[in-house]
C-alpha positions as CSV (number, residue, x, y, z in Angstrom):
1,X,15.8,-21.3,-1.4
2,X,14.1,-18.0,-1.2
3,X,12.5,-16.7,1.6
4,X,10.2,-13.8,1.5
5,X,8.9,-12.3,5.0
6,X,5.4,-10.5,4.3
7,X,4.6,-8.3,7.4
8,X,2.6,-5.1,8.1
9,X,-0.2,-3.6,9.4
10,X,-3.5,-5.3,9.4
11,X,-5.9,-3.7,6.8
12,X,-2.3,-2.6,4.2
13,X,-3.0,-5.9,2.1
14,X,-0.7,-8.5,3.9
15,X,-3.5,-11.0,3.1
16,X,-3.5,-9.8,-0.7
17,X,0.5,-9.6,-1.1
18,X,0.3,-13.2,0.3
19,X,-1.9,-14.6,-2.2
20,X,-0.6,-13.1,-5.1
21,X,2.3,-15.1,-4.3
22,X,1.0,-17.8,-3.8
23,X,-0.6,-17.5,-7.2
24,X,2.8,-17.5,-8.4
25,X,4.0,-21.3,-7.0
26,X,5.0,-19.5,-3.4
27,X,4.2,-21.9,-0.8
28,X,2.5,-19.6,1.3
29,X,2.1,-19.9,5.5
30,X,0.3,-17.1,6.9
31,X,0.7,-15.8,10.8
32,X,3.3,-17.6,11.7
33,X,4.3,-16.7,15.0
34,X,7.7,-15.5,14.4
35,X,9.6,-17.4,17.1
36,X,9.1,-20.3,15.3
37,X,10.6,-19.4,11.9
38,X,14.2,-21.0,12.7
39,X,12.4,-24.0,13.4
40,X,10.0,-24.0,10.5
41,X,13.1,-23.5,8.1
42,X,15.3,-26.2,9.8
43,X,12.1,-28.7,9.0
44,X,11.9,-27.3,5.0
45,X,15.4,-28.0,5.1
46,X,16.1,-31.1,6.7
47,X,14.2,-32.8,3.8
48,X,16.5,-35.0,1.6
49,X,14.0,-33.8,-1.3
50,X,13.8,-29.8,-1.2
51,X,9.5,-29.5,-2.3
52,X,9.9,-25.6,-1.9
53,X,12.2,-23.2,-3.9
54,X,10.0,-20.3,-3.0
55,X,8.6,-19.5,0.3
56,X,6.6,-16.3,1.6
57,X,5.7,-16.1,5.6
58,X,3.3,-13.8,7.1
59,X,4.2,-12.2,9.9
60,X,2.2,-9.7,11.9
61,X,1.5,-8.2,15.7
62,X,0.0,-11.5,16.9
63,X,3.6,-13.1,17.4
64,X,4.4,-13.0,21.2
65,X,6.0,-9.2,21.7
66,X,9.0,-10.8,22.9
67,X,10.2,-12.6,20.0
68,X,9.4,-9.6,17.9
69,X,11.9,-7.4,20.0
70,X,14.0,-10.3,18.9
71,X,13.6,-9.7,15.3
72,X,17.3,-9.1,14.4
73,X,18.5,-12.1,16.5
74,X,16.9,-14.1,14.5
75,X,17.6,-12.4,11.2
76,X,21.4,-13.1,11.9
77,X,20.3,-17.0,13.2
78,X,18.9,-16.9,9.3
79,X,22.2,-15.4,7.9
80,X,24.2,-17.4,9.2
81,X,22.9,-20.7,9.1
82,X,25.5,-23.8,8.7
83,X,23.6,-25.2,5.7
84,X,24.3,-26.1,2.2
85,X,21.0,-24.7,1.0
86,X,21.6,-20.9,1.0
87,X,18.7,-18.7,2.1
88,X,17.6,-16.0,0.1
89,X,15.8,-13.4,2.4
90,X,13.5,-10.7,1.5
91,X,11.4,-8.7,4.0
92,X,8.4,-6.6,2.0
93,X,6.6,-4.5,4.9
94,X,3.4,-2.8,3.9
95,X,1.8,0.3,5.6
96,X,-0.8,2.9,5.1
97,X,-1.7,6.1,7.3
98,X,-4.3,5.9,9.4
99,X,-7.7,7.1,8.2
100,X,-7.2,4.7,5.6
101,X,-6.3,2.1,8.0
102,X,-10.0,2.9,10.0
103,X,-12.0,3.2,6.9
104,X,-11.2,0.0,5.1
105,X,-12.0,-1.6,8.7
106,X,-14.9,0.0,9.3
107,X,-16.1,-0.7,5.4
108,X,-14.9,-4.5,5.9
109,X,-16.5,-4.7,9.3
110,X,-13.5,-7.4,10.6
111,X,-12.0,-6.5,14.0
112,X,-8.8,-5.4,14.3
113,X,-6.4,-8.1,16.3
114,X,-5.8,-5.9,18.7
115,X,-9.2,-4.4,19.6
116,X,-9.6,-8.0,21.6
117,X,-7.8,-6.1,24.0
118,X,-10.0,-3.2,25.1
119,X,-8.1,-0.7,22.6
120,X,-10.3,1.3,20.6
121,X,-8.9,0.8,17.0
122,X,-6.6,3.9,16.5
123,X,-4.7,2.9,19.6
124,X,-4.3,-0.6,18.3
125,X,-3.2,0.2,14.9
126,X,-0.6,2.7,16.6
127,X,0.0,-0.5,19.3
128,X,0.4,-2.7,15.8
129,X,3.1,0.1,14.6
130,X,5.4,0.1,17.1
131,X,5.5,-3.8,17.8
132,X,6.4,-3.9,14.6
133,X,9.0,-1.6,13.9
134,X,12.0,-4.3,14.2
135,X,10.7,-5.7,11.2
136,X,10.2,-2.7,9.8
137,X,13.4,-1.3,10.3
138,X,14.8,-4.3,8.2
139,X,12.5,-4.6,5.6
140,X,14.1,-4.5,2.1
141,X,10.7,-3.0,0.2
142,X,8.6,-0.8,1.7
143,X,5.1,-0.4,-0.1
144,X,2.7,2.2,1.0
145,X,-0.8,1.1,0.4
146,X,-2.7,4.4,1.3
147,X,-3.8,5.4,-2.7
148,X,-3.4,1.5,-3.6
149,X,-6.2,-0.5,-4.5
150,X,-6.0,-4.5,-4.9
151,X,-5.4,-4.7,-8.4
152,X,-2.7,-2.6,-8.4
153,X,-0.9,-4.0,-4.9
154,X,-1.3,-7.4,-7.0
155,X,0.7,-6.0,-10.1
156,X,3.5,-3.8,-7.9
157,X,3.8,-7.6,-6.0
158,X,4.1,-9.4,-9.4
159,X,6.8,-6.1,-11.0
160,X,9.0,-5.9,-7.6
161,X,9.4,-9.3,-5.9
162,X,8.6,-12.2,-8.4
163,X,10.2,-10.2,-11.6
164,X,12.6,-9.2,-9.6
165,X,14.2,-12.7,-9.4
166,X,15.0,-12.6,-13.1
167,X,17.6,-9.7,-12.4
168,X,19.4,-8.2,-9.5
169,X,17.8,-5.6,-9.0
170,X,14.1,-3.9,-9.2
171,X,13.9,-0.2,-10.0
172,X,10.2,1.7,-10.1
173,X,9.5,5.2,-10.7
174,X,6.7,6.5,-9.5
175,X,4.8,9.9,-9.9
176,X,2.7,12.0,-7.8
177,X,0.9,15.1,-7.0
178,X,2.1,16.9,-3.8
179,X,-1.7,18.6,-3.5
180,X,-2.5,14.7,-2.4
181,X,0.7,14.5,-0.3
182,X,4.1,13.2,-0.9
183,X,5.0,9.0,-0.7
184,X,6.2,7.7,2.4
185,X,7.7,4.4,0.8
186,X,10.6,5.9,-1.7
187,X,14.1,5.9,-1.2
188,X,14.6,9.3,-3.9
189,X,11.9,12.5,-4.0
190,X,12.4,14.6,-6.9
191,X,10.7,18.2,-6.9
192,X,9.6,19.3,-10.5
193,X,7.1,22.1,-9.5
194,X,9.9,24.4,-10.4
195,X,9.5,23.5,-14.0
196,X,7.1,25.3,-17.0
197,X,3.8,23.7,-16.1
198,X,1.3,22.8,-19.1
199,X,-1.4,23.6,-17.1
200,X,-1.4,26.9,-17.8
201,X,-1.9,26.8,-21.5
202,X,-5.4,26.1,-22.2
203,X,-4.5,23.0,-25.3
204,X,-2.9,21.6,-22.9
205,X,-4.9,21.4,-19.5
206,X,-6.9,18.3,-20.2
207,X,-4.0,16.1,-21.3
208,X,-1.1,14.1,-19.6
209,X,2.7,14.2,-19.5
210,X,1.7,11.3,-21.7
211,X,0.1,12.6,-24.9
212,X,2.3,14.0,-27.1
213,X,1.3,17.7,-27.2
214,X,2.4,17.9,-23.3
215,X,5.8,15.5,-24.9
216,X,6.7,18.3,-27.2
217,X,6.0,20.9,-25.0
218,X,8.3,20.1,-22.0
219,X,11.2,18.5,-24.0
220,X,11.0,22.1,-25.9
221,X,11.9,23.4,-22.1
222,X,15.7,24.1,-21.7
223,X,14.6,23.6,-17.9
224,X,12.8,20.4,-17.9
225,X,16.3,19.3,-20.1
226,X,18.8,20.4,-17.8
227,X,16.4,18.8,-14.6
228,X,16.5,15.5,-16.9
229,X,20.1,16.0,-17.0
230,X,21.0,16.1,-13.3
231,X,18.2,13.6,-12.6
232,X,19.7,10.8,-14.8
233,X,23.2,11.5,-13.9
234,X,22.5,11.5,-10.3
235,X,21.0,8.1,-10.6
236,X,23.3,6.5,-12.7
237,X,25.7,7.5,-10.2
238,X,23.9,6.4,-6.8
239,X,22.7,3.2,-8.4
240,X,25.7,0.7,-8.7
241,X,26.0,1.7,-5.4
242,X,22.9,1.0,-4.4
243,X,23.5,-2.3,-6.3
244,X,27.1,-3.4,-4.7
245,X,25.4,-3.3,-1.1
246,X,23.0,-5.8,-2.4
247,X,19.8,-3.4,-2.3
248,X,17.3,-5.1,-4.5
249,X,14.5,-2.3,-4.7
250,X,15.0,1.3,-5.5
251,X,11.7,3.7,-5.9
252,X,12.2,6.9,-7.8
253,X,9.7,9.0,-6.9
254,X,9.0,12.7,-9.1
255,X,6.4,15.1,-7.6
256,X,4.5,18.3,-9.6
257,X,1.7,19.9,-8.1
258,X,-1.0,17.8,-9.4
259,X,0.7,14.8,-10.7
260,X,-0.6,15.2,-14.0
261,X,1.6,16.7,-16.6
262,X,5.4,17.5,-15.6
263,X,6.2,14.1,-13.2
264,X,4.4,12.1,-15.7
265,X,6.3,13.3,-18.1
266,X,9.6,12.9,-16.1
267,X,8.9,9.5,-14.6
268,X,8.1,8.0,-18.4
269,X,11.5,10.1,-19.7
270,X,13.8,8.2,-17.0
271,X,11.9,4.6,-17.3
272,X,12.9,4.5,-21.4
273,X,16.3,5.6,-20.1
274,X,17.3,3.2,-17.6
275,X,15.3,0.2,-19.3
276,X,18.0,-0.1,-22.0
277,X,20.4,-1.0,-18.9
278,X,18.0,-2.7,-16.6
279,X,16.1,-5.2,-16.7
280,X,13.4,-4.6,-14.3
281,X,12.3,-1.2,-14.5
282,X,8.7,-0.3,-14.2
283,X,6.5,2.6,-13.6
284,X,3.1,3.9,-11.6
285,X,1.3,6.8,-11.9
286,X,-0.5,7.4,-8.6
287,X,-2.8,10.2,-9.6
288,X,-3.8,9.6,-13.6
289,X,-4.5,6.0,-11.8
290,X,-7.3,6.9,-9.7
């Protein structure tokens, strides 16, 4: 059976992650007050006739505080189950800073779950943090939903966690502009500012690292070559490692100034490359997205 644990802040898309699993023949249970998940998988598994191959739980700040601080007890009750039916466990956290937080509940005009309690909303999205960061400190995938908009939380859910099932492992690169500030949610940053930037010739301005005029340019770069070089080697390297301790998601992520031109160009480079060897591989552009 496979579990996946959907938890986060309220307002990161909990409630969209949720459904698009569900979508995809999850049976879904959201809010599920967390000291009741041993109980609630005994009961799935008691059943001579096993209905549900695929689960996803939400879990958020409403659970008693108490049996959140207990998070990793019962992670290891989970583990190490006496049971024939071997549990498969996942834990996706989603986040987003905190301006975006306010302004989609302020556009949405729903409460927080916390505000019930006198705190004005940045307090209780802080409060939400920290009762939370158990869960968060065990969560396999982190996905920061600050620049994310439903449509493309639906896909990244669909490419990481239900794909991800065909292979062992799922790998993402993502690229970015530091001028809109770096992603919390990688595991690997890579710095290409240091490398000839298209930008500055004129034919080249308006395009992407994704037409080919910006293609031939950079690959003619005995820089952008050599940066390839180490960037590919280094993850070939760190990978099977990455692998043999049974980490399912890695995010790449490759930074330029504005995200348009040199860590396009890098992030597509390294997908075709590591394709060929793995299975899931799959890429965002968080700026030419917009």
């Amino acid at each position: 059976m496979k579990l996946v644990i959907i938890s986060g802040l309220s307002g990161s898309g909990k409630t969209v992650a949720l459904h698009t699993l569900e979508d995809e023949d999850y049976y879904c249970v959201d809010n599920l007050p967390i000291g009741l998940l041993p109980q609630f998988i005994d009961r799935i598994l008691s059943r001579p006739v096993q209905l549900y191959d695929h689960i996803a739980i939400g879990i958020d700040a409403r659970s008693d505080a108490e049996d959140l601080r207990d998070f990793d007890t019962i992670l290891e009750w989970i583990k190490n189950r006496d049971s024939k039916t071997s549990i498969e466990l996942e834990i996706i956290y989603l986040q987003a800073n905190l301006d975006t937080l306010i302004k989609r509940f302020s556009d949405t005009r729903r409460k927080h779950p916390l505000t019930k309690k006198g705190l004005p909303l940045s307090e209780a999205i802080e409060v939400e943090r920290s009762l939370l960061q158990g869960v968060a400190t065990n969560a396999n995938l982190y996905i920061d939903t600050t620049k994310t908009n439903i449509h493309e939380l639906r896909n990244l859910i669909k490419e990481r966690i239900v794909k991800r099932e065909q292979s062992k492992l799922s790998l993402l690169f993502h690229s970015f502009g530091f001028k809109n500030g770096a992603p919390i949610d990688s595991d690997f940053v890579f710095d290409v500012r240091c490398l000839p930037n298209p930008h500055w010739e004129p034919n080249l301005r308006a395009l992407t690292g994704q037409d080919a005029e910006v293609i031939a340019f950079l690959q003619d770069q005995k820089d952008v070559r050599e940066m390839l070089d180490h960037i590919k080697n280094y993850l070939a390297f760190v990978i099977p490692k990455f692998m043999a301790q049974n980490r399912y998601y890695i995010t790449v992520s490759i930074g330029c100034t504005g995200g348009q031109h040199r860590s396009v160009f890098i992030a597509e480079t390294l997908h075709n490359e590591f394709r060929d060897d793995i299975e899931n591989v799959s890429i965002h552009h968080r700026e030419l997205n917009k």
